[in-house]
C-alpha positions in Angstrom: 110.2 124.5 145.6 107.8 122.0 146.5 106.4 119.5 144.1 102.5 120.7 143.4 101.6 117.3 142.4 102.8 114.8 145.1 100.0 112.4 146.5 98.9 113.2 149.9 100.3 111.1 152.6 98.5 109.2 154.8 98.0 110.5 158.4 100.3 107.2 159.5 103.3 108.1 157.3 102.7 112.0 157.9 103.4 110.9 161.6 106.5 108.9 161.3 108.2 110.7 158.9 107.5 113.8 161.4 109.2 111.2 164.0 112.0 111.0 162.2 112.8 114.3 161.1 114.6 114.7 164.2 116.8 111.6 164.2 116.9 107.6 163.2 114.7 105.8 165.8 113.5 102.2 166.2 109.8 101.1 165.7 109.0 101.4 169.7 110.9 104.9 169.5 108.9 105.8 166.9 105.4 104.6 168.2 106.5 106.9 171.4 107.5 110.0 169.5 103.8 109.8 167.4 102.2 109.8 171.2 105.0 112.4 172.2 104.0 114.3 168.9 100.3 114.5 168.9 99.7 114.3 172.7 98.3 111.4 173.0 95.6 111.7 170.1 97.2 109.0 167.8 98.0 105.7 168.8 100.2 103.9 166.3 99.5 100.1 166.8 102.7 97.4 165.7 100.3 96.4 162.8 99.8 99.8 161.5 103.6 101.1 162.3 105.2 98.0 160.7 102.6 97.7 157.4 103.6 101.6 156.7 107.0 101.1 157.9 107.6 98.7 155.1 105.7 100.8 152.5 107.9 103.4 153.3 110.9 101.9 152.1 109.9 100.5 149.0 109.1 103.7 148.2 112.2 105.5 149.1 111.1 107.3 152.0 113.2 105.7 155.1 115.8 103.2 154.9 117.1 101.0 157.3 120.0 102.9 159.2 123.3 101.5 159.5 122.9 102.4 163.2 124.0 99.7 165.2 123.7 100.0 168.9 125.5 99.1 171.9 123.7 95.9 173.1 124.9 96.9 176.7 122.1 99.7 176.6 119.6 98.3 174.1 118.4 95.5 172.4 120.9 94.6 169.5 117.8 93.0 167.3 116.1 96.8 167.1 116.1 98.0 163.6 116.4 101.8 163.1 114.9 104.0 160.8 115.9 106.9 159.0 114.5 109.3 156.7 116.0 110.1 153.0 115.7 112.7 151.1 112.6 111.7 149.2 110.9 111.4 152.8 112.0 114.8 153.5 110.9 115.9 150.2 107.3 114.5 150.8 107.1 116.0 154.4 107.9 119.3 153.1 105.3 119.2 150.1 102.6 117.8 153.0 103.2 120.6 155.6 103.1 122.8 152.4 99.7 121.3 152.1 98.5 122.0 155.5 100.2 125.0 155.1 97.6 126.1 152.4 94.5 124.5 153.5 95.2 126.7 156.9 95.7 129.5 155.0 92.2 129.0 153.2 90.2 128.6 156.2 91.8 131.8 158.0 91.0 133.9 154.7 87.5 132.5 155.7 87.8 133.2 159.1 86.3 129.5 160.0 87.5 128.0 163.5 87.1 124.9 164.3 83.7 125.2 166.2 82.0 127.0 163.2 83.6 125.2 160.5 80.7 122.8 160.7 78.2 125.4 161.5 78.7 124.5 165.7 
């Protein structure tokens, strides 16, 4: 079951944690998989990526992975990212969200071109 009363999460963290759903990546991998992920629409600067990065972990959403790469093929400095179980917890309550808010506008048969009276 979802939890009902956990804050909404900002669109930057909604996109990262979607990023790493899939698998631990570093910061630039993440940045790409946002792009990848919302074709184009969001650009995820360093400043924003890094500030919510950091957020994140202090409060329990990602961790730093114990990943360590082979410096042959990558940079050995590149941190990786992985979500816990809180982050998957939150992601699931969010998309539960959208989920409903979806749900609301079908009932009303709203599109996004009369929504706003378009």
């Amino acid at each position: 079951m979802v939890n009902k009363k956990a804050k909404p999460l900002t669109p930057a963290v909604l996109h990262i944690l979607l990023a790493l759903s899939t698998r631990e990546r570093h910061g630039y991998g993440i940045m790409k998989q946002v792009d990848a992920d919302s074709q184009g629409k969001v650009n995820m600067g360093p400043g924003t990526l890094y500030g919510s990065l950091g957020r994140m972990i202090d409060a329990g959403l990602i961790r730093e992975s114990d990943k360590k790469v082979d410096p042959s093929i990558d940079d050995e400095r590149r941190v990786y990212y992985k979500i816990t179980g809180l982050g998957r917890k939150a992601l699931a309550a969010e998309l539960e969200r959208y989920h409903e808010v979806v749900a609301v506008a079908k009932d009303k048969t709203l599109s996004p071109k009369n929504a706003y009276g378009i």
